[in-house]
C-alpha positions in Angstrom: 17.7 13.0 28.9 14.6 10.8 28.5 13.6 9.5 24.8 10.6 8.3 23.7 10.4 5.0 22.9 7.6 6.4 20.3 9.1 9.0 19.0 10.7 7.1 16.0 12.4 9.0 13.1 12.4 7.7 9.6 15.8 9.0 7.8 15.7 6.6 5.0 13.6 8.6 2.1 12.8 4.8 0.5 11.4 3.5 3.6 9.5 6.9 4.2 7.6 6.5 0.5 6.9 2.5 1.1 5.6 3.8 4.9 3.2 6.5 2.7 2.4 4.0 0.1 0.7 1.9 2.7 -1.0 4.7 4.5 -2.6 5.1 1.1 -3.4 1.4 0.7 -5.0 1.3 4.4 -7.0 4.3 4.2 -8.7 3.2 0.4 -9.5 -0.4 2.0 -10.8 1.1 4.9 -13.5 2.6 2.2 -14.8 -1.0 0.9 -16.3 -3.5 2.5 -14.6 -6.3 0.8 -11.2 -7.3 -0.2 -9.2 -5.0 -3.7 -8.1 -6.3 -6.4 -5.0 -5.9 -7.5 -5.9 -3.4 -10.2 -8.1 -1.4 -8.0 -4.4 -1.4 -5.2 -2.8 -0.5 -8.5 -4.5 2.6 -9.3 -4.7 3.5 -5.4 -1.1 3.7 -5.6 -0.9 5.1 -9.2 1.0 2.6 -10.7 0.2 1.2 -14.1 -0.7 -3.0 -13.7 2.0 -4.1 -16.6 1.7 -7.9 -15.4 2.3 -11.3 -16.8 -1.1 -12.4 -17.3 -2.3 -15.0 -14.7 -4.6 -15.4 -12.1 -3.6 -12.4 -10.0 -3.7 -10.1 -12.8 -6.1 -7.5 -11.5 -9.0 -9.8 -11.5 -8.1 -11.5 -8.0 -8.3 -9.8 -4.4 -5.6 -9.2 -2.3 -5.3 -11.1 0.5 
């Protein structure tokens, strides 16, 4: 029986979310034509940014 090397399964229902999360985060920066900010990446992925103020709080891009 020959498997394909492509034909990976994902059993793990954590790493499955984190794999969807980041098709999210790929297709919405596909849509600009510069870099997100942390609070834009934030509210692509529907979280809420409750952050310790500082220089990446939603005001700088993400790398």
């Amino acid at each position: 029986m020959h498997r394909d090397s492509l034909d990976v399964s994902l059993h793990d229902a954590d790493l499955l979310d984190e794999v969807h999360l980041m098709t999210d985060v790929v297709i919405a920066v596909q849509a600009f034509s510069r870099q997100l900010t942390t609070a834009e990446v934030d509210e692509v992925l529907g979280v809420s940014a409750q952050r310790v103020p500082g220089p990446r709080n939603g005001t700088s891009p993400v790398p």
